[in-house]
C-alpha positions in Angstrom: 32.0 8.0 57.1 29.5 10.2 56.1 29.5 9.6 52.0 27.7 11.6 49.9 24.6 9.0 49.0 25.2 9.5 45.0 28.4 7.5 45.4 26.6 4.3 46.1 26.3 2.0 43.5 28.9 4.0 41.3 32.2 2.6 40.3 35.5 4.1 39.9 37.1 4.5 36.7 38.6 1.5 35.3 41.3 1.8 32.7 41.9 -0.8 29.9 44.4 -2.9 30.3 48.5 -1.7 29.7 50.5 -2.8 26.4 53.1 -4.2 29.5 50.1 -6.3 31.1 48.5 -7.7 27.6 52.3 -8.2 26.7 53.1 -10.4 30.0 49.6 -12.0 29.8 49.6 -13.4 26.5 53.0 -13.6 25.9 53.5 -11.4 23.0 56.4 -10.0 21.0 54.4 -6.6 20.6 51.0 -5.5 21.4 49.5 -2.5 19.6 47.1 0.3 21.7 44.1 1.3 20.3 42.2 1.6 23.0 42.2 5.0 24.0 42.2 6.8 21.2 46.1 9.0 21.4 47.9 10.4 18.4 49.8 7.3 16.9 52.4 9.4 15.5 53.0 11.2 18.8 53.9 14.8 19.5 55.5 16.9 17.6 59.3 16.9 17.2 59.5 20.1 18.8 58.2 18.8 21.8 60.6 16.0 22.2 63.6 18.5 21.3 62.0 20.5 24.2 61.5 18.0 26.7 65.4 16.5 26.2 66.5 20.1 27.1 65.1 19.3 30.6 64.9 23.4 31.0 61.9 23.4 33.6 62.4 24.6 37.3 61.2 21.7 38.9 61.2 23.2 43.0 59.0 25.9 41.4 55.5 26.1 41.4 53.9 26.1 38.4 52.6 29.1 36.5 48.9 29.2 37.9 47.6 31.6 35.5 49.4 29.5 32.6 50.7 32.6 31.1 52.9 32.1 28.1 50.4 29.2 27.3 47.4 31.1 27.6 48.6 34.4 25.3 49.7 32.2 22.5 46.3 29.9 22.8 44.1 33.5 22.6 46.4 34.8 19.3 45.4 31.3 17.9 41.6 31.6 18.5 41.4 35.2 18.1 40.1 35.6 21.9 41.1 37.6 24.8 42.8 36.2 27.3 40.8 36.0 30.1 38.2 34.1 27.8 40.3 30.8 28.5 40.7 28.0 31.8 42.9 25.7 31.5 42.4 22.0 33.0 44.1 18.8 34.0 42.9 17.7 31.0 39.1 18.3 29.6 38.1 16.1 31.9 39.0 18.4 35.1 37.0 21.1 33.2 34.5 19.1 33.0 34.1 18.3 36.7 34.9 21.9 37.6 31.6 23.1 35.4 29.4 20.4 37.4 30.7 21.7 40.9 30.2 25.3 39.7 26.5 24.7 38.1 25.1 21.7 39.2 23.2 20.4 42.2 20.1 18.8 44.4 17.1 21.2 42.2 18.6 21.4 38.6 19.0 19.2 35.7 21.6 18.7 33.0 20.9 17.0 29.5 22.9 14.8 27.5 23.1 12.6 24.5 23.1 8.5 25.8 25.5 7.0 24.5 28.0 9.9 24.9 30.9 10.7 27.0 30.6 9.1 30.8 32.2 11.8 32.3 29.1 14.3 32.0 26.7 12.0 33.8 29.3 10.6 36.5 29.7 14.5 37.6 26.5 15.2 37.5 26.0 12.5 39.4 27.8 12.9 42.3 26.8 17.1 42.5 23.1 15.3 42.9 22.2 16.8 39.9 18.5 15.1 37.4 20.4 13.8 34.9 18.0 13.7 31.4 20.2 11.7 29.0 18.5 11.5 25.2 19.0 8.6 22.7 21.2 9.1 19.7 19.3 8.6 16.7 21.9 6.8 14.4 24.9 7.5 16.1 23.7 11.4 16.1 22.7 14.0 19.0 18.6 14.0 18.9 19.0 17.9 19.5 14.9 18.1 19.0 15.0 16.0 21.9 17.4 18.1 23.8 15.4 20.7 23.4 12.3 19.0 24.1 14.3 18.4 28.0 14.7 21.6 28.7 12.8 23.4 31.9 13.3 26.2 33.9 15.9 24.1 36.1 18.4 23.1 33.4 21.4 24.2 33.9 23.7 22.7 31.7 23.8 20.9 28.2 26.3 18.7 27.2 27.4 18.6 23.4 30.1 16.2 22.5 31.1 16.6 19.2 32.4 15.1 17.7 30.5 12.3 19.6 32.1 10.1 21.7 32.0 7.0 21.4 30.1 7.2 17.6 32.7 9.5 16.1 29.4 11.5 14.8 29.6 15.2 13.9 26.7 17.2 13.8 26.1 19.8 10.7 27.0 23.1 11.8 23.6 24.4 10.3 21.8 22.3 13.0 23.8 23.1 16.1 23.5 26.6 15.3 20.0 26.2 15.0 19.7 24.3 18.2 21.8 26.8 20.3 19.4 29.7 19.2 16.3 27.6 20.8 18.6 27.6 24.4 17.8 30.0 26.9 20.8 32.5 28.1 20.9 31.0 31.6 21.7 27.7 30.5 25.4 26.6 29.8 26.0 24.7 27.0 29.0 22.9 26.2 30.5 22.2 23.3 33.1 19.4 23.8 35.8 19.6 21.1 38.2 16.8 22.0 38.8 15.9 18.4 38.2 19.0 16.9 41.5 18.8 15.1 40.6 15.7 13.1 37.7 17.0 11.4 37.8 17.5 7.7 34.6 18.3 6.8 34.2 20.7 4.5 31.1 23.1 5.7 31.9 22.5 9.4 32.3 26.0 11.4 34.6 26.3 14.2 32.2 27.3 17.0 34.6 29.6 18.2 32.9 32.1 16.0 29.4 31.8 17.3 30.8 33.1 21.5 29.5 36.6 20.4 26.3 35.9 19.6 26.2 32.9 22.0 27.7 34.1 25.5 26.2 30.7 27.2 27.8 28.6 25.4 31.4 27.2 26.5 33.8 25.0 24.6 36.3 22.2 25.5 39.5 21.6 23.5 42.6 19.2 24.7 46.3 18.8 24.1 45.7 15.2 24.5 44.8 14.0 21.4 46.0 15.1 17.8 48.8 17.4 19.7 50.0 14.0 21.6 50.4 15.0 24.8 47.9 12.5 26.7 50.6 12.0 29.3 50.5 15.6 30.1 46.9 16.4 31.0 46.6 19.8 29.2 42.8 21.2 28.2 41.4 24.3 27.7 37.9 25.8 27.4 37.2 28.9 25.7 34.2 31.1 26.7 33.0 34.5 27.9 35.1 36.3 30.7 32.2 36.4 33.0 31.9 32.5 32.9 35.3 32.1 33.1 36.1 33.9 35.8 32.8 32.1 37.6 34.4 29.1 36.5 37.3 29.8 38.1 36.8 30.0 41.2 36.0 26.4 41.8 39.5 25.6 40.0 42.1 24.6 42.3 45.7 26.3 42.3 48.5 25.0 40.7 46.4 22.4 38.4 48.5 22.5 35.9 52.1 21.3 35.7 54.7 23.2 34.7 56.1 20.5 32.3 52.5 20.0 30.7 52.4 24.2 30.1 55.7 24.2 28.5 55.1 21.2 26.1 51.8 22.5 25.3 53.3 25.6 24.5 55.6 24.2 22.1 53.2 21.4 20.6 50.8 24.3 19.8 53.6 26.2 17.7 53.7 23.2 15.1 50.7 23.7 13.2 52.4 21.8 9.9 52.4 18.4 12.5 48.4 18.8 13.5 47.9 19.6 9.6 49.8 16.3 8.6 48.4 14.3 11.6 44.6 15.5 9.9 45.4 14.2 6.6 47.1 11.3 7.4 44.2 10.4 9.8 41.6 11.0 7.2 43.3 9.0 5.2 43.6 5.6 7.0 39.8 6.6 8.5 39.0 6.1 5.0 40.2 2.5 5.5 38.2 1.4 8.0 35.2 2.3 6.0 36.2 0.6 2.8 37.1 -2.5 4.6 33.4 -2.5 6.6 31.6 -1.8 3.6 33.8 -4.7 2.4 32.9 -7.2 5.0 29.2 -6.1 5.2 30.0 -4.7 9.0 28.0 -1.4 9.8 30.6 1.6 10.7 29.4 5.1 12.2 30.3 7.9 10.3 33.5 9.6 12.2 35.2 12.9 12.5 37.8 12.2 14.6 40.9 9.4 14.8 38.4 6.4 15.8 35.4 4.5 14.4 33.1 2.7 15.8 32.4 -1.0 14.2 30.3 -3.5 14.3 31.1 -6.9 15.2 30.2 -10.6 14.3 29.5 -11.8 17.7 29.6 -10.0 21.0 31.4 -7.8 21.5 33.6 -8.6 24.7 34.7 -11.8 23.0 35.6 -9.9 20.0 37.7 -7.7 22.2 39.6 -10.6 23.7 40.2 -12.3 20.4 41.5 -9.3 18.8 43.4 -9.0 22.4 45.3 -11.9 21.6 46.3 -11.3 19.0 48.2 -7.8 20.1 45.2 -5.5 19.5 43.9 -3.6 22.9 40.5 -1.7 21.6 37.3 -1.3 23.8 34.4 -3.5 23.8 31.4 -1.7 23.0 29.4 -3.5 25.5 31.5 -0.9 28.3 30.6 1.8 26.3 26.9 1.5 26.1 27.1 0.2 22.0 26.9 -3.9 22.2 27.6 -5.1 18.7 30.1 -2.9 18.3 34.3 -2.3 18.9 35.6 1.2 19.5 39.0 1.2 17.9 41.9 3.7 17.5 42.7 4.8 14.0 46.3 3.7 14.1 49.1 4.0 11.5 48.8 2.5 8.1 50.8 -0.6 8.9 48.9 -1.0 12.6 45.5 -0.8 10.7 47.0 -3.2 7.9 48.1 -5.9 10.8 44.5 -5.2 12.6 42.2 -5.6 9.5 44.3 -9.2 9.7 43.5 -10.3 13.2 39.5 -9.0 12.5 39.5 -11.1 9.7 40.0 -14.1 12.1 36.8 -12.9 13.7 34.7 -12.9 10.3 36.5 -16.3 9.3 34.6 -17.7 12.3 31.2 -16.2 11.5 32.1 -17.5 8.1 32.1 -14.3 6.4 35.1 -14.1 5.0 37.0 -17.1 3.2 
């Protein structure tokens, strides 16, 4: 078959391994995900009232234009509503914005280490893929901008950072984004924009006026808890939007994921407790590294980043079995280090006890 030649030499995407698998495997009584960074506490109990109601059509195609969804997401960011696309998640955004802007002649920057997805898209549209170093866990946006040439077309922003948990001053991105030139779409990926509490951050929704290249990524799969649903949204000018568009399939939506959505967007009082609660326990983790003399990323969002006493895939399969699924930094491009799920306060309570087995061994601890 006649493959395109960028797919040689890449790999699928591999998932961690299932709470069932780890269960059967080791043979434990419970096994605790915090691997993948979902909402611990769920969705909201709206949503579950909603989905036991079982009121969707299901020999009916789903809303294509996500309708209901789409005027209520507009009211809430104070946006028209042809300013919004809606995805199979961020992720299918994503993709849809390399297809759409990306090719054999341009180039698209990014941070390195940052979220996969940017370069494995860019990759396969046969896109020059520049990829700058974080400095400390942080977007080198001097070296973005250093990158850019007159066949960049896109710029990709995650920030919070993925896999750092970084957030970058306002005051700096703004300054960044004014050095851009119009042609060139920036995006501004705001998976975890929910779990930010600091105080001077501005919601970048605020700069598409003066901004109209810029684009930004938002998700029902994270504070809202609706992973399993694979609802995201971007929010932009109409004229990218509709461009945007046009490379979106029909129908990419389900209708379950546009109702739950709909209702998981409606309880404002669960994101606001989820925030707080998740600050809270974040907290934690950097009290008990600062503790242990282990070096933590500064985080935004409902995961840190830590470092390890040895390396890091054996640290993963320790803390594996002992009921703990977290990623191994040495899959995300940070050796040394464990991503792990902020979790609830008695999860993070059990898993500071099975990562003390790690520093017992090191003799650190004890």
């Amino acid at each position: 078959m006649n493959w395109k030649p960028a797919l040689e030499g890449m790999t699928p995407y591999k998932p961690g391994r299932s709470i069932e698998e780890v269960t059967r495997l080791y043979g434990l009584k419970e096994v605790v995900k915090l691997a993948s960074n979902e909402n611990p506490y769920g969705c909201s109990p709206s949503v579950k009232e909603f989905i036991a109601t079982d009121a969707i059509q299901h020999e009916i195609y789903p809303d294509g234009y996500a309708s209901l969804l789409r005027s209520k997401v507009a009211a809430k960011h104070g946006v028209s509503e042809d300013a919004l696309l809606f995805g199979n998640g961020s992720d299918e955004i994503i993709m849809i914005i390399a297809r759409a802007l990306l090719g054999k002649g341009t180039n698209t920057i990014m941070a390195t280490t940052t979220f996969p997805q940017y370069a494995h898209n860019a990759k396969i549209e046969g896109a020059e893929i520049r990829q700058v170093p974080l400095k400390d866990g942080q977007h080198d946006l001097e070296g973005f901008a250093r990158a850019i040439d007159d066949e960049t077309s896109v710029i990709w922003v995650c920030n919070p950072n993925n896999p750092t948990g970084n957030l970058i001053p306002s005051n700096q991105l703004l300054a960044f984004l004014e050095q851009v030139p119009d042609h060139i779409l920036v995006v501004l990926d705001e998976a975890y924009f929910e779990y930010i509490t600091a105080d001077n951050h501005v919601d970048s929704v605020t700069w598409l006026e003066k901004f109209p290249n810029i684009i930004i990524l938002r998700t029902f799969s994270k504070a809202y808890g609706l992973a399993s649903f694979r609802v995201g949204y971007a929010i932009g000018q109409p004229e990218v939007i509709t461009n945007l568009n046009k490379v979106r399939s029909p129908f990419n939506n389900n209708s379950t994921g546009l109702a739950v959505a709909e209702q998981a967007l409606a309880d404002q009082a669960f994101i606001n407790q989820c925030r707080q609660v998740n600050h809270e326990q974040r907290e934690r983790f950097t009290q008990y590294a600062v503790a242990n003399k282990l070096h933590i990323f500064d985080s935004e969002t409902n995961f840190v980043l830590i470092e390890v006493p040895e390396d890091a895939d054996q640290a993963a399969e320790q803390l594996l079995k002992q009921g703990f699924i977290i990623r191994s930094g040495n899959a995300l491009g940070t050796p040394g280090y464990v991503r792990v799920t902020i979790g609830t306060e008695q999860q993070n309570s059990d898993f500071f006890a099975a990562f003390d087995t790690l520093l017992v061994v090191e003799g650190s601890v004890g």
